[in-house]
C-alpha positions as CSV (number, residue, x, y, z in Angstrom):
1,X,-70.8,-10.3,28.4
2,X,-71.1,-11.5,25.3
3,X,-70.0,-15.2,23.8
4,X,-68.9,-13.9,20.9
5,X,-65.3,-13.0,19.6
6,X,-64.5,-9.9,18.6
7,X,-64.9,-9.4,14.4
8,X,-60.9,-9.5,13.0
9,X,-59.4,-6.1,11.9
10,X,-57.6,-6.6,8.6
11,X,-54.1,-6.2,9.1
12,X,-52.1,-3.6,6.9
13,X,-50.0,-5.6,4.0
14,X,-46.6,-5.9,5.1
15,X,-43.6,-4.1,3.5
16,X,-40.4,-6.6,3.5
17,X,-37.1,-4.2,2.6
18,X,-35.6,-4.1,-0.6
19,X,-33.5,-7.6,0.0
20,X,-30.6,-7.4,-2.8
21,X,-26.7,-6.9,-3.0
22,X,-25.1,-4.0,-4.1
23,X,-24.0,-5.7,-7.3
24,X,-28.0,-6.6,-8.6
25,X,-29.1,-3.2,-7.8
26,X,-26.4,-1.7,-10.3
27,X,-27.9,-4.0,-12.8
28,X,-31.3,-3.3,-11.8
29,X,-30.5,0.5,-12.8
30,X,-32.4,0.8,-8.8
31,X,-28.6,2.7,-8.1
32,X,-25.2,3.9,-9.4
33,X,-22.4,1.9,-9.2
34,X,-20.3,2.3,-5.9
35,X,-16.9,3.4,-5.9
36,X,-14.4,1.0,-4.9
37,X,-11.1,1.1,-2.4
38,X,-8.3,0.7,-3.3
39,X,-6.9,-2.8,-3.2
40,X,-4.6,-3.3,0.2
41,X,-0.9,-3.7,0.2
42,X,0.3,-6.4,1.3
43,X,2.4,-6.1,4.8
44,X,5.6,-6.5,4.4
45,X,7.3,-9.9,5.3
46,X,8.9,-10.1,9.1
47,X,12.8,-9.1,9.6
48,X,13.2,-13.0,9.7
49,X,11.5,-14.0,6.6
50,X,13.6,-11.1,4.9
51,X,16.7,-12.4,5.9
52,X,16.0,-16.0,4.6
53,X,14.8,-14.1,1.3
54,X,18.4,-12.3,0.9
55,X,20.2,-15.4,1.7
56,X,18.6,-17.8,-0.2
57,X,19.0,-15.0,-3.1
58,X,23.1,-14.5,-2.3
59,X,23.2,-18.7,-2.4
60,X,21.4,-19.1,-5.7
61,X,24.0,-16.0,-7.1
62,X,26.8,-17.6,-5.6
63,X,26.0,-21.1,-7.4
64,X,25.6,-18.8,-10.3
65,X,21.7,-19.8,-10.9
66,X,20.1,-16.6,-12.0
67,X,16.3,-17.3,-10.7
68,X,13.5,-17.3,-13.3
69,X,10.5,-14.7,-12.5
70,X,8.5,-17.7,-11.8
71,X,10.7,-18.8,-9.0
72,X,9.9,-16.1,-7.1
73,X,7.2,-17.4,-5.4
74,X,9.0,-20.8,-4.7
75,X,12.1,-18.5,-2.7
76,X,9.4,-16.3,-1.3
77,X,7.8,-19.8,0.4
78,X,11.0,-21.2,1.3
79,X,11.7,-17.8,3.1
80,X,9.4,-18.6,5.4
81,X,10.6,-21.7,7.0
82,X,12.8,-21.8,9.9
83,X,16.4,-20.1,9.1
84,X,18.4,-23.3,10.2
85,X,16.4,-24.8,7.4
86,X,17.0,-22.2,5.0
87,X,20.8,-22.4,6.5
88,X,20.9,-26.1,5.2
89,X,19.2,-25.2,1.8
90,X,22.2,-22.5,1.6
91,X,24.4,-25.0,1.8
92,X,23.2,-27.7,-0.7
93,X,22.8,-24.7,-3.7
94,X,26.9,-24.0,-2.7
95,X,29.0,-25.7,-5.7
96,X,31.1,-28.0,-4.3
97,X,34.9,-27.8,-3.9
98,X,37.2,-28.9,-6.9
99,X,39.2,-31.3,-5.9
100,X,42.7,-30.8,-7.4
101,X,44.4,-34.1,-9.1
């Protein structure tokens, strides 16, 4: 036996993988650019959110408050809170009584 170690082989170079996204290989002009889906719906709000929508909709037309596009999102969130909440906002949007002298 011999006392000395083996002579090293060299080692092949290593390859790493291309390591890029999608979006840098499009600019790189390495691929075409991938088709996208198409956006999800939205689901549609539970039976319970939709009810709180229609009456907090019938209270504002009752009060005669035509809602601005902008509000929609505000009714949309208040849909979503419990209905004896949106019960009691019902009932401060009512006008109140006239009071005969």
């Amino acid at each position: 036996m011999s006392d000395e170690a083996p002579a090293p082989r060299p080692a092949p170079p290593r390859r790493q993988p291309l390591m890029a996204d999608v979006e840098t290989l499009v600019d790189m002009g390495l691929i075409e650019e991938q088709p996208q889906p198409p956006p999800e719906e939205p689901p549609e709000p539970p039976v319970e959110e939709q009810a709180n929508q229609v009456a907090l909709d019938e209270a504002l037309a009752g009060a005669g408050i035509q809602p601005a596009p902008a509000d929609a999102a505000a009714i949309a969130e208040l849909a979503k809170l419990d209905p004896a909440v949106v019960e009691a906002i019902t009932r401060w949007v009512q006008p109140a009584p006239v009071e005969e002298k």
